[in-house]
DSSP file (Angstrom, degrees, kcal/mol; ACC not computed):
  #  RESIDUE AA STRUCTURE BP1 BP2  ACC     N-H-->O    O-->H-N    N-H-->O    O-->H-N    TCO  KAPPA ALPHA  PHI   PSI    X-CA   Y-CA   Z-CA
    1    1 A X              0   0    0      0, 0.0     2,-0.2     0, 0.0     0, 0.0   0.000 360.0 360.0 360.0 135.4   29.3  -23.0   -5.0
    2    2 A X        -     0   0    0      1,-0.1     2,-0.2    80,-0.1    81,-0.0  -0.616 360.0-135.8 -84.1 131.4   28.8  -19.3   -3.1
    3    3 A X        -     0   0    0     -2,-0.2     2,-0.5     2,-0.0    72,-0.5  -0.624   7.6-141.3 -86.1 175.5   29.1  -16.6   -5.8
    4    4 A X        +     0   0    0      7,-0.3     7,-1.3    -2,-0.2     2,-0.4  -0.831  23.1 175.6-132.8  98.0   30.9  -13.7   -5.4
    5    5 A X  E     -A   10   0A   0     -2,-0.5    69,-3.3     5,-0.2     2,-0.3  -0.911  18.1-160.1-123.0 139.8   29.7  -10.6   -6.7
    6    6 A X  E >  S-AB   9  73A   0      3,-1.7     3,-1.0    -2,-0.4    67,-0.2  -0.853  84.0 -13.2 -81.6  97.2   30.7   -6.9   -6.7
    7    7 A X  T 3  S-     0   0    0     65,-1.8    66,-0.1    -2,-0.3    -1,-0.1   0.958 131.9 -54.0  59.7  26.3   28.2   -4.2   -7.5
    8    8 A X  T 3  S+     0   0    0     64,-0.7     2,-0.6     1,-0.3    -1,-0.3   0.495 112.4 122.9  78.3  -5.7   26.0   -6.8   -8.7
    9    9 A X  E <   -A    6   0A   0     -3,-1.0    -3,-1.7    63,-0.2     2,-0.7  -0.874  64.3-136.5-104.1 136.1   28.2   -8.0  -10.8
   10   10 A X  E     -A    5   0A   0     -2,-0.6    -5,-0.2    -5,-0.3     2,-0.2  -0.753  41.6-176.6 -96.6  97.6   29.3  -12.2  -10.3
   11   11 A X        -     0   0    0     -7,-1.3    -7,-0.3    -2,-0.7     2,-0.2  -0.588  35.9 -62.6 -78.9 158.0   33.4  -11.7  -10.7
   12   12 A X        -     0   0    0     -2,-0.2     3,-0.1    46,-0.1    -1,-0.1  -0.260  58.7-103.5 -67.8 141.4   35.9  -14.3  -10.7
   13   13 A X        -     0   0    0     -2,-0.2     2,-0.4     1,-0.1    -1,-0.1   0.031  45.6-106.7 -56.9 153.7   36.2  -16.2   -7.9
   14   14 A X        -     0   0    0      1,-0.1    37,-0.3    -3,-0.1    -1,-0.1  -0.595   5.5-145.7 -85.3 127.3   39.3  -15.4   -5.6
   15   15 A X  S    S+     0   0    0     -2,-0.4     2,-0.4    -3,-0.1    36,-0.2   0.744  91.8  38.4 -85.2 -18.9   42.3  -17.0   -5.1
   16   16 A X  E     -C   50   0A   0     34,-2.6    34,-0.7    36,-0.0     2,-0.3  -0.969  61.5-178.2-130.7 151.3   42.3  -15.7   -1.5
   17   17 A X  E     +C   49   0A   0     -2,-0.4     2,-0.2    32,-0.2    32,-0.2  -0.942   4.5 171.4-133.1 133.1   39.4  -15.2    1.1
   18   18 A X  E     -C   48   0A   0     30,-0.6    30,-2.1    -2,-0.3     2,-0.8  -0.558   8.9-172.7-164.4 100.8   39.6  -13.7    4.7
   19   19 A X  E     +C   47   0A   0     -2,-0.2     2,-0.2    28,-0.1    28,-0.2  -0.783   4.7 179.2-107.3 126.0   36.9  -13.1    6.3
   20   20 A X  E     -C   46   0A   0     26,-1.8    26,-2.3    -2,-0.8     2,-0.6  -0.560  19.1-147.8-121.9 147.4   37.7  -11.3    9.7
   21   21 A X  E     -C   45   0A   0     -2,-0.2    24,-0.2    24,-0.2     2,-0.2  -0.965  23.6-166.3-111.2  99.1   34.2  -10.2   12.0
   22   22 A X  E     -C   44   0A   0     22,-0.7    22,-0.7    -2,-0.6     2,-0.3  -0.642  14.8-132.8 -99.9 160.5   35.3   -6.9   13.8
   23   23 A X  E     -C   43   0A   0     20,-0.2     2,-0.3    -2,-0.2    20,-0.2  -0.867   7.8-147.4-100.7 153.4   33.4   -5.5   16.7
   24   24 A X  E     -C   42   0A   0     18,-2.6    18,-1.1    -2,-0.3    17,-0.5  -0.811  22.7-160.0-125.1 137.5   32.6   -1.7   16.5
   25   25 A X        -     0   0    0     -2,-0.3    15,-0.2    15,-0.2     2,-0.1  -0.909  10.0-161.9-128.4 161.6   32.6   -0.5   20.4
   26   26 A X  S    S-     0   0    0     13,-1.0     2,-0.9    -2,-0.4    13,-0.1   0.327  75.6 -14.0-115.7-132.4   30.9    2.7   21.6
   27   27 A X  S    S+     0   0    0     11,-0.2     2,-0.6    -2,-0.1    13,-0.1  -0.620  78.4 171.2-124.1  87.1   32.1    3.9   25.0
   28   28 A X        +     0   0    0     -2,-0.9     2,-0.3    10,-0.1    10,-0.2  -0.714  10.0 144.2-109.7 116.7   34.1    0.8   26.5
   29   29 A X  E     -G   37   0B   0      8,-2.7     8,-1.6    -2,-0.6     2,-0.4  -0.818  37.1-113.2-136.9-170.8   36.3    1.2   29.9
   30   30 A X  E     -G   36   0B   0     -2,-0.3     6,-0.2     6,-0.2     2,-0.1  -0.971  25.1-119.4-123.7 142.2   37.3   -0.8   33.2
   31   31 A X    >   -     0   0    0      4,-1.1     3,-4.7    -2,-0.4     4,-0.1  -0.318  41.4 -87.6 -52.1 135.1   36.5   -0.4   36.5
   32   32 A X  T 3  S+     0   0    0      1,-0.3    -1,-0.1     2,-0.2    -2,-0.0   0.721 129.6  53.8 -42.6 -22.1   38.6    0.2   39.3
   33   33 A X  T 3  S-     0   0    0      2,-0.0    -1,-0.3     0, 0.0     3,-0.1   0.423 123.5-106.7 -83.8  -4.0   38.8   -3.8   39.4
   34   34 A X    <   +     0   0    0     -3,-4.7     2,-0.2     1,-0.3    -2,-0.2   0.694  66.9 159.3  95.1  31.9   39.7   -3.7   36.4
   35   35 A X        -     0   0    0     -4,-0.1    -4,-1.1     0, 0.0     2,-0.9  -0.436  39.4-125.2  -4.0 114.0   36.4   -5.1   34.8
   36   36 A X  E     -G   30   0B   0     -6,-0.2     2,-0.5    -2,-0.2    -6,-0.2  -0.849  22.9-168.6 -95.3 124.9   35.8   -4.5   31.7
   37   37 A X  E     -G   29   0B   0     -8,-1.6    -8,-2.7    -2,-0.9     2,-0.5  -0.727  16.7-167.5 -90.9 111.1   32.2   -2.6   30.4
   38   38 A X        -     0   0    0     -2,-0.5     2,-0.3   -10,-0.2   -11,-0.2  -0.744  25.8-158.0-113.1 175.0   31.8   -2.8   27.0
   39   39 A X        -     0   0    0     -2,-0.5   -13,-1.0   -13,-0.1     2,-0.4  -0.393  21.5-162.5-113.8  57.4   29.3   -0.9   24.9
   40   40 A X        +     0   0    0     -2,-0.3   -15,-0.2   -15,-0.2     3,-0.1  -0.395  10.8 179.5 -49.9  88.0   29.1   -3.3   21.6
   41   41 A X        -     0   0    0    -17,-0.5     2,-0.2    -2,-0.4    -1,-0.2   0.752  49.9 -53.7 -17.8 -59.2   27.7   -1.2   19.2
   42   42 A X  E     -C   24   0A   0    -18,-1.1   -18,-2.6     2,-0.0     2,-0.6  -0.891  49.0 -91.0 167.2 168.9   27.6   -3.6   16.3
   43   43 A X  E     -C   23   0A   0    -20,-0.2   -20,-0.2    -2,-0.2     2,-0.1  -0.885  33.4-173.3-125.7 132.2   29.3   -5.9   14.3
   44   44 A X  E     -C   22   0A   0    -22,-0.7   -22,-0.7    -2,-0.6     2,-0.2  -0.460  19.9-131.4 -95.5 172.1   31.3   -5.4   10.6
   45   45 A X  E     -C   21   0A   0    -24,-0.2    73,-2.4    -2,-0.1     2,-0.3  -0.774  14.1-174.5-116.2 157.0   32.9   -7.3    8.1
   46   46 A X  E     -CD  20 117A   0    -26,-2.3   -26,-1.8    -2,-0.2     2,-0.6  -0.945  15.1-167.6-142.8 127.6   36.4   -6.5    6.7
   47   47 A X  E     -CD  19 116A   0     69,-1.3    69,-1.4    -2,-0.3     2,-0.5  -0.881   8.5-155.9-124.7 151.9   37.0   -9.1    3.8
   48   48 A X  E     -CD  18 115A   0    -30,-2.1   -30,-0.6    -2,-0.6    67,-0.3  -0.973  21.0-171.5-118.1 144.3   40.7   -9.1    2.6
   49   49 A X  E     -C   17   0A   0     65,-1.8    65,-0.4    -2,-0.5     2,-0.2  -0.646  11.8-178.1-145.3 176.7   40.4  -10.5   -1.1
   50   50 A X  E     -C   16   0A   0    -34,-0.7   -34,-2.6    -2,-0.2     2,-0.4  -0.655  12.4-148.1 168.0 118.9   43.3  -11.4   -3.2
   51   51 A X        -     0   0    0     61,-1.6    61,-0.2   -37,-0.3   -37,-0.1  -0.628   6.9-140.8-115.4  64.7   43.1  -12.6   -7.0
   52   52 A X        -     0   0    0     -2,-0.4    57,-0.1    59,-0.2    59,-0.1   0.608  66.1 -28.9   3.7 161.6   45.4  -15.1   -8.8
   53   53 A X        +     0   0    0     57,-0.1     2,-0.6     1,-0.1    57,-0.2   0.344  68.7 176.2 -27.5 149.2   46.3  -14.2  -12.6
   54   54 A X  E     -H  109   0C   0     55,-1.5    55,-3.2    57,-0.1    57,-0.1  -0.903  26.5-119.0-164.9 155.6   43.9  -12.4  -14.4
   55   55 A X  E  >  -H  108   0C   0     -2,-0.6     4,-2.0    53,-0.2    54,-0.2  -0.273  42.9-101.0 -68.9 176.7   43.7  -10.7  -18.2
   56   56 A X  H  > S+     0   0    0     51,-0.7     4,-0.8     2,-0.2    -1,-0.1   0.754 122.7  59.2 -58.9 -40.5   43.3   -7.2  -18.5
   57   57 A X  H >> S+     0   0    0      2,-0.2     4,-1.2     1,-0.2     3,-0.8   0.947 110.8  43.4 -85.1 -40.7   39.6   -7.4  -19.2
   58   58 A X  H >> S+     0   0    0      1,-0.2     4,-1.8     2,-0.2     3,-1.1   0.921 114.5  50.7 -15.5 -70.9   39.1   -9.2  -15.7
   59   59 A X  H 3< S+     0   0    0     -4,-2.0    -1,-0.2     1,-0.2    -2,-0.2   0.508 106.8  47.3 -46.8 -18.9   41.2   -7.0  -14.1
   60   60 A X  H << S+     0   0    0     -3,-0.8    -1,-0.2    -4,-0.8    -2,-0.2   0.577 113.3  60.5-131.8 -42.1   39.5   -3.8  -15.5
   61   61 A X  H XX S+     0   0    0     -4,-1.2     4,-1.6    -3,-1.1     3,-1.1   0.980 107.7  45.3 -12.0 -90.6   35.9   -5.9  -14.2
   62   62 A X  T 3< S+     0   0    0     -4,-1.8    -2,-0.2     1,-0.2    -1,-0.2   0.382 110.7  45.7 -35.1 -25.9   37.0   -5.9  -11.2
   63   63 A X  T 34 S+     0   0    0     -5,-0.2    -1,-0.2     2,-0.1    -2,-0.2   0.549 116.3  44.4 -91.7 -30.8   38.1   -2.7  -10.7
   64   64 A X  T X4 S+     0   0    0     -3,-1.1     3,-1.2    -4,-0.1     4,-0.4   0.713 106.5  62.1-107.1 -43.1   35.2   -0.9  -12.2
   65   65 A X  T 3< S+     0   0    0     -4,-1.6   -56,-0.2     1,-0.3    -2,-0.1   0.426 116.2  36.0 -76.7  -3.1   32.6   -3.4  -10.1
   66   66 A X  T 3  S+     0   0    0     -5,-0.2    -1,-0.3   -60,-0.1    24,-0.1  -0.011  90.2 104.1-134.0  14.8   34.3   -1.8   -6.9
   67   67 A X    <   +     0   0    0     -3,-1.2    -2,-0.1     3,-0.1    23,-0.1   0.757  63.3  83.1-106.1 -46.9   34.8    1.9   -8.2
   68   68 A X  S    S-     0   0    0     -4,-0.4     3,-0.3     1,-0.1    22,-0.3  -0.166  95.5 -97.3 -69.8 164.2   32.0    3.5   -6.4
   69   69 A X  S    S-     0   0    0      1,-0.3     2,-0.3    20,-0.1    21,-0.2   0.714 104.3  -7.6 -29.7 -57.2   31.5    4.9   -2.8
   70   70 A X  S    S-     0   0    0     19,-0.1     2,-0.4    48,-0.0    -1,-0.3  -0.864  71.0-161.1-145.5 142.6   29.9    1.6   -1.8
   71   71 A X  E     - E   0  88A   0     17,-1.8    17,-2.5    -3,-0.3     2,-0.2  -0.946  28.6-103.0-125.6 152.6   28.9   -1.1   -3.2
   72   72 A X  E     - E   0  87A   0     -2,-0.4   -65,-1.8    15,-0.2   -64,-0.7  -0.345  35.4-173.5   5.0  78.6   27.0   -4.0   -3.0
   73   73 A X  E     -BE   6  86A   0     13,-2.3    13,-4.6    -2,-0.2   -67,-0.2  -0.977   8.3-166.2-143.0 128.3   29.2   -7.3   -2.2
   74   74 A X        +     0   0    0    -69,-3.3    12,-0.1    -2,-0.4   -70,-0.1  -0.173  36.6 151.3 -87.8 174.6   27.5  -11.3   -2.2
   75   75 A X        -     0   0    0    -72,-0.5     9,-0.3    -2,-0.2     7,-0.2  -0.167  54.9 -83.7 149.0 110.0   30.1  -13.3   -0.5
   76   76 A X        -     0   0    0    -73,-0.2     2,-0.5     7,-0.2     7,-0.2  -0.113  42.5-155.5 -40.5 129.7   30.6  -16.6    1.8
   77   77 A X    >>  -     0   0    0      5,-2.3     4,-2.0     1,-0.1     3,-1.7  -0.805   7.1-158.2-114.2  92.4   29.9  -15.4    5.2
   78   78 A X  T 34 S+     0   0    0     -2,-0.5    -1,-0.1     1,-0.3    -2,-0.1   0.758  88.0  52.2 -63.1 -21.8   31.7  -17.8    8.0
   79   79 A X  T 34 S+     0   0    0      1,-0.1    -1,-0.3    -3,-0.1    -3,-0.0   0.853 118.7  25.8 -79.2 -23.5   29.4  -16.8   10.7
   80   80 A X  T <4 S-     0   0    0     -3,-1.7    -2,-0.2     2,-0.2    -1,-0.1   0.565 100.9-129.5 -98.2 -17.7   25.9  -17.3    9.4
   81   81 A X  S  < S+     0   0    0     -4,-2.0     2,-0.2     1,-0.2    -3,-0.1   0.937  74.0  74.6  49.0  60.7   27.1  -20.1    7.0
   82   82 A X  S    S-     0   0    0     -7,-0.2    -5,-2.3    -5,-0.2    -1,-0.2  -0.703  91.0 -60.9-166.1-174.7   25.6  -18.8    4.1
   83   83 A X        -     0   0    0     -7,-0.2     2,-0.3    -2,-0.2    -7,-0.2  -0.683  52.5-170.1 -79.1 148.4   25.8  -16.0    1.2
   84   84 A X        -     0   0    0     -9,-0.3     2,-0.4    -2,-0.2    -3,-0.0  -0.934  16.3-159.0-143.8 155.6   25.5  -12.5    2.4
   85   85 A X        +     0   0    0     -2,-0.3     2,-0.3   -11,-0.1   -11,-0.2  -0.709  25.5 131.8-107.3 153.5   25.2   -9.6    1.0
   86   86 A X  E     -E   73   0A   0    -13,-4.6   -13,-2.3    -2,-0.4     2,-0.5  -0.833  49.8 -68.9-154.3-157.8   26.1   -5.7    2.5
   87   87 A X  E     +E   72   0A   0     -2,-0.3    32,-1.7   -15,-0.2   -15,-0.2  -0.954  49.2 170.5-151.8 129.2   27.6   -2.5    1.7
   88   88 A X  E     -EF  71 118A   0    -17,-2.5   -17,-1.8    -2,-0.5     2,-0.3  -0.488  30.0-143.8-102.5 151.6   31.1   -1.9    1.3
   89   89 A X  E     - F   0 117A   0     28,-1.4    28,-2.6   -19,-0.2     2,-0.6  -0.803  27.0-122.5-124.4-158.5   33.5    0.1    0.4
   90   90 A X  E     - F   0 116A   0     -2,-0.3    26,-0.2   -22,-0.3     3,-0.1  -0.963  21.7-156.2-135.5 104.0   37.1   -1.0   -1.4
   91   91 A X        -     0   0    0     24,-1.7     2,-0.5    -2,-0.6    -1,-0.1   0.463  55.2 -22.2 -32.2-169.6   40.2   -0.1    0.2
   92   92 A X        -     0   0    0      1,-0.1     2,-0.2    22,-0.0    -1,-0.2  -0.454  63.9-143.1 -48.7 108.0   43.8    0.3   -1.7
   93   93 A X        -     0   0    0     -2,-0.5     2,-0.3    -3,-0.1    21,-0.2  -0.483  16.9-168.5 -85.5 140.9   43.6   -1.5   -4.8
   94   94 A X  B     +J  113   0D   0     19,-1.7    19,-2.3    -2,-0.2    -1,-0.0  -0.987  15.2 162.8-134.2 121.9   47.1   -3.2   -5.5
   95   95 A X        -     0   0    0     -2,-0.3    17,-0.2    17,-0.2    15,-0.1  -0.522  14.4-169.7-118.0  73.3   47.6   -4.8   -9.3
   96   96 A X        -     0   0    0     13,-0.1    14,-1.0     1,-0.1    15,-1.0  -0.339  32.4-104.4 -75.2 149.3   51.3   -5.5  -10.3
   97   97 A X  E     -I  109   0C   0     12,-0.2    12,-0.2    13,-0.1     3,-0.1  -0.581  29.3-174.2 -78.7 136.6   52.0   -6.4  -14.0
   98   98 A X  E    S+     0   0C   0     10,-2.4     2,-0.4     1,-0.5    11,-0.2   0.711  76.8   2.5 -97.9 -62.2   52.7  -10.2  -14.9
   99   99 A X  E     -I  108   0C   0      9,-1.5     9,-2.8     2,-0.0    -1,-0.5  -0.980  60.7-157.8-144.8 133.1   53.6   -9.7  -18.8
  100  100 A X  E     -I  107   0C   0     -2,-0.4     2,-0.3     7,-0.2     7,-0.2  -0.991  11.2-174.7-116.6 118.5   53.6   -6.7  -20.5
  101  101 A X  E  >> +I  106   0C   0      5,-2.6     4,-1.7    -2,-0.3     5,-0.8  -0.411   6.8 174.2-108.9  57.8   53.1   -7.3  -24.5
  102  102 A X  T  45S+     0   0    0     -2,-0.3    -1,-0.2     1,-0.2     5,-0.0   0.723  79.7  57.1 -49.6 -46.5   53.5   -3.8  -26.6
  103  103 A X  T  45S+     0   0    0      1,-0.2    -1,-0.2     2,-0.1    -2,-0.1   0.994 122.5  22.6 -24.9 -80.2   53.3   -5.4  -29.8
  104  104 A X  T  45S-     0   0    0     -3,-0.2    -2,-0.2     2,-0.1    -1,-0.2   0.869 109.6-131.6 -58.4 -17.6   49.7   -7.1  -29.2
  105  105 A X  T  <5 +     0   0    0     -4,-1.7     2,-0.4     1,-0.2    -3,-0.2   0.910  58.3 132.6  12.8  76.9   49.3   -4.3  -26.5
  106  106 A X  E   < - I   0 101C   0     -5,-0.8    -5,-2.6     2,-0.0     2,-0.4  -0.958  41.6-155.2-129.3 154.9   48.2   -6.4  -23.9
  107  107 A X  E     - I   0 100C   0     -2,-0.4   -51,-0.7    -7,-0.2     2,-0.4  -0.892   5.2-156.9-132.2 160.0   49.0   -6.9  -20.3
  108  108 A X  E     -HI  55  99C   0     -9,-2.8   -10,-2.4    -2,-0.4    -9,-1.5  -0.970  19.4-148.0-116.1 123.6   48.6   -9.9  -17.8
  109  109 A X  E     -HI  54  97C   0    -55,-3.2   -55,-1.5    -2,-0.4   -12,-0.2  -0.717  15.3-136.1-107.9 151.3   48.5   -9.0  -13.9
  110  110 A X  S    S-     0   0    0    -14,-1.0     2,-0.3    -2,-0.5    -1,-0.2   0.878  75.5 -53.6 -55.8 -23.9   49.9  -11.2  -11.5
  111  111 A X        -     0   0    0    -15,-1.0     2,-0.3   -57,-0.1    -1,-0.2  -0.984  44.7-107.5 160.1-164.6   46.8  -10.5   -9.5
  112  112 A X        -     0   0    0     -2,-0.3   -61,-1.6   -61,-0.2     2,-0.4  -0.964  28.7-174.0-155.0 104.3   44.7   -8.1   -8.0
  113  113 A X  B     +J   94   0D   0    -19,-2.3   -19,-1.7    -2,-0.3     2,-0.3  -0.960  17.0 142.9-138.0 128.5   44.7   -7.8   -4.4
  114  114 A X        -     0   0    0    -65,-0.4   -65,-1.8    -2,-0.4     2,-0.4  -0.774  35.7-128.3-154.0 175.3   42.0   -5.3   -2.1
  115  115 A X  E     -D   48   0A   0    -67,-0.3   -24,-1.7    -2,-0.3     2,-0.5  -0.965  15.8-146.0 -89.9 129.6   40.1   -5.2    1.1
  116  116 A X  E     -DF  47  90A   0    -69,-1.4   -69,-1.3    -2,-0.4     2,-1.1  -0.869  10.0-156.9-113.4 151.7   36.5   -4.6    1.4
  117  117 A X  E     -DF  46  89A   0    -28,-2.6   -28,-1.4    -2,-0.5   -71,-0.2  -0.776  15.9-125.0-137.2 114.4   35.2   -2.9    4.3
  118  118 A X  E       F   0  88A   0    -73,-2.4   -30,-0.2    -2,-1.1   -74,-0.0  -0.263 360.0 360.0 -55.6 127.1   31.4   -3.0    5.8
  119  119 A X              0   0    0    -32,-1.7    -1,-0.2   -75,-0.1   -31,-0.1   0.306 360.0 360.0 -42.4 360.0   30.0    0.4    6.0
């Protein structure tokens, strides 16, 4: 099993995965034949992540392991077919509430849902 870690930190694994391989193009046109010239800069990762139930203190992991500028992110990589690691940063974090318990004062979220996006 690939771990998956955040800022160094091994989080729980995700209930969704996608990893999409963008090309970054410099200065790409066509030709009067309608050619294309491209200038391939280089190539990112954009991982779209998505998390099944999770406690508060999971959630709160997670959330904090992805809180900086970039971070660090381990992670199954479908082109090399291996772990790799780079540096990311964390898109719009989306958590909606599952259970809200005021008594215990605890919450459950339905999940935890982000992109991360290679620097």
């Amino acid at each position: 099993m690939v771990a998956f870690a955040i800022g160094g930190v091994q989080v729980k694994t995700p209930k969704t995965f996608n990893a999409a391989i963008q090309d970054i193009d410099g200065n790409t046109t066509r030709d009067a034949k309608g050619n294309m010239h491209r200038d391939r800069v280089t190539r990112k990762r954009k991982l779209s992540i998505a998390w099944g139930p999770l406690s508060n203190k999971e959630c709160a992991q997670i959330l904090q392991a992805s809180a900086a500028e970039f971070v660090s992110v381990t992670y199954p990589d479908p082109m090399t077919g291996a772990s790799r690691t780079g540096q990311f940063y964390a898109g719009d974090r989306s958590a909606p509430s599952y259970s809200w318990n005021e008594q215990y004062q605890s919450i459950m979220w339905q999940g935890l849902s982000f992109d991360l996006i290679e620097q």
